[in-house]
matplotlib code that plots the C-alpha trace (Angstrom):
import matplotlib.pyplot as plt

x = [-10.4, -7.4, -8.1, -5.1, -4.7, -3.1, -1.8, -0.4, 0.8, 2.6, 4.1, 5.1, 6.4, 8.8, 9.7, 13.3, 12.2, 10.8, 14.1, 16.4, 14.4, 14.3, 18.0, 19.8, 17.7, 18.3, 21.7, 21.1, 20.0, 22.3, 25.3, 23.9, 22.1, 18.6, 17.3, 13.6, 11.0, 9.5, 7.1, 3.3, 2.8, 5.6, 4.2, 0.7, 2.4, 4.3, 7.5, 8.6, 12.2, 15.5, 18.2, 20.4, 17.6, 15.7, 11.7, 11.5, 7.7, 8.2, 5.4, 5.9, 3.8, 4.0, 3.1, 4.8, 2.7, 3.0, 1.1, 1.5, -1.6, -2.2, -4.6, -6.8, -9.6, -11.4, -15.4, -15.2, -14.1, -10.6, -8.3, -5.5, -2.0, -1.7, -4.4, -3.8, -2.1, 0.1, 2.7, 5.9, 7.7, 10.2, 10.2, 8.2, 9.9, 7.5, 8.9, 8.0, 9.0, 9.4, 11.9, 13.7, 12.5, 12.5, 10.3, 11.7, 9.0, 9.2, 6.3, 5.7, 5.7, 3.6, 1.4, 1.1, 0.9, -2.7, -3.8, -4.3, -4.8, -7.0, -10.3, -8.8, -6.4, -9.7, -11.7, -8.7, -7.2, -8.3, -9.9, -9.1, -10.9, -9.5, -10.7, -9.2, -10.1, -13.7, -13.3, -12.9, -9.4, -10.3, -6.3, -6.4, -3.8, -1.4, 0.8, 4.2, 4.9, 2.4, 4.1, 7.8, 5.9, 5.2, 8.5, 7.2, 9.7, 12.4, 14.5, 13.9, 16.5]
y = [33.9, 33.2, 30.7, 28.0, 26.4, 23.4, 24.1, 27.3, 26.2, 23.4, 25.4, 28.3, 25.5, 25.0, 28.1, 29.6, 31.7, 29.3, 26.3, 29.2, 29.6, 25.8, 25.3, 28.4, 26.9, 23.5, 24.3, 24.9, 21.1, 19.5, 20.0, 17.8, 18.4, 19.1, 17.8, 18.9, 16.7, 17.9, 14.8, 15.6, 11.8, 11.6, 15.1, 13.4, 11.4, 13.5, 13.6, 16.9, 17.0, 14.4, 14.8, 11.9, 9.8, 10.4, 11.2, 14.9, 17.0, 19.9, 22.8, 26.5, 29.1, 32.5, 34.0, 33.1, 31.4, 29.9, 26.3, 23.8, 23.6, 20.0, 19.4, 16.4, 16.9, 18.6, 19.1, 16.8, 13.3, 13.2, 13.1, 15.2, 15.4, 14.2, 11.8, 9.9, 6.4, 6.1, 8.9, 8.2, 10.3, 10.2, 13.5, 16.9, 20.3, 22.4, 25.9, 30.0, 32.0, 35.8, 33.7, 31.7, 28.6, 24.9, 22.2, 18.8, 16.2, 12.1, 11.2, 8.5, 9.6, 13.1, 10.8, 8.4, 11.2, 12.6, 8.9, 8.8, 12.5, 13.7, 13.9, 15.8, 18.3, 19.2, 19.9, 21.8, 23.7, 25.7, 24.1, 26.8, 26.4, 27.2, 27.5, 25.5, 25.2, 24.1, 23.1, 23.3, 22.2, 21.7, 21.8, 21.9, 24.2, 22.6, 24.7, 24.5, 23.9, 21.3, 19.0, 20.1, 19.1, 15.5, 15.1, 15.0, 17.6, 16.3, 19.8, 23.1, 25.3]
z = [47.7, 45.6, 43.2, 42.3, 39.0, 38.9, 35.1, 36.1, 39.1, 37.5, 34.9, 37.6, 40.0, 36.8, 36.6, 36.2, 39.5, 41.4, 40.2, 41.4, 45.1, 46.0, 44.4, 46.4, 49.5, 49.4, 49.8, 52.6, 53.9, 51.3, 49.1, 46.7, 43.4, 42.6, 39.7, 38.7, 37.4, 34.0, 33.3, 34.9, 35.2, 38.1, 38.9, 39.9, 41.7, 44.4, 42.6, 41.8, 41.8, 42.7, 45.3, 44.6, 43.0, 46.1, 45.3, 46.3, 46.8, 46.7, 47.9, 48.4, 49.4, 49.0, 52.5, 55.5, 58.3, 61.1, 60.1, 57.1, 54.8, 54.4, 51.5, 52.6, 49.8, 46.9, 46.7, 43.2, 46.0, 45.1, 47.5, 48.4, 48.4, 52.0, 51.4, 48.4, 48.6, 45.8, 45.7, 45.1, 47.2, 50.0, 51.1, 51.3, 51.0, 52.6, 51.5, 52.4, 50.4, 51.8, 54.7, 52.9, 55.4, 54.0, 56.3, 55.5, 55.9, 55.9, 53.9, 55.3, 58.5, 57.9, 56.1, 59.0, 61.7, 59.1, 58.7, 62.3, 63.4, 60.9, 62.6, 65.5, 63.4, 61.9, 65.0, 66.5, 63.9, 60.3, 57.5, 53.8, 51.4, 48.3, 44.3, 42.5, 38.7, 38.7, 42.4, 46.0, 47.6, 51.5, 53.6, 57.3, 58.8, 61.5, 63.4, 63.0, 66.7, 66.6, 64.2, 66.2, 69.5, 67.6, 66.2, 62.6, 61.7, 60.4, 59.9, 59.5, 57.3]

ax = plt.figure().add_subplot(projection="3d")
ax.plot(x, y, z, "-o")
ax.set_aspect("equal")
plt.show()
């Protein structure tokens, strides 16, 4: 099992690589500028970058699949991503790399959709577990077509 560290996932996530990926495909959903966040304070709190001042999370994974891993928990009791109250963002970038494909996300509305889904995503569909430092990172896998069939999409580029 891979294990994630949220240091070097952070500093990656800054990377001149990664900057590059999520600028040439945001294109792609607007003509307008990305600008990345560098400060790990707004980081913790969902902001990772600004598209006209607009509070941008961004998340990109590295194998194409067919689902969104929505990180609900960690074995330590904090919450995760999709979880926690007090983000600050507007939108989720849900990127793969090896396609190319962007997911753009309401927050509020994915978050609303998981508030009152959650218990039956998780009977229905995969639970990861993933290492993540010195713990475990629990996500629930929804299918794609799941969250198009609900209208939680709000575009895919």
């Amino acid at each position: 099992m891979k294990e994630n560290v949220f240091k070097t996932q952070f500093t990656q996530s800054l990377s001149v690589e990664d900057k590059k990926w999520w600028h040439d495909n945001i294109q792609k959903i607007t003509n307008n500028k990305i600008q990345f966040n560098d400060n790990v304070n707004l980081d913790f709190k969902g902001v990772d970058a600004f598209i006209n001042n607009v509070k941008i999370q961004l998340k990109l994974r590295e194998t194409l699949y067919n689902d969104v891993a929505l990180e609900f928990a960690h074995s330590n009791k904090d919450l995760g991503w999709i979880t926690k109250q007090n983000q600050l963002c507007e939108y989720l970038f849900y990127g793969f790399r090896p396609s190319n494909k962007i997911i753009v996300f309401k927050w509020s509305v994915l978050q609303k959709y998981w508030e009152k889904e959650n218990v039956s995503l998780i009977e229905h569909y995969n639970i990861i577990k993933a290492k993540n430092c010195n713990k475990w990172s629990f996500n629930c896998c929804v299918p794609i077509r799941k969250l198009k069939e609900k209208n939680i999409i709000l575009k895919i580029a």
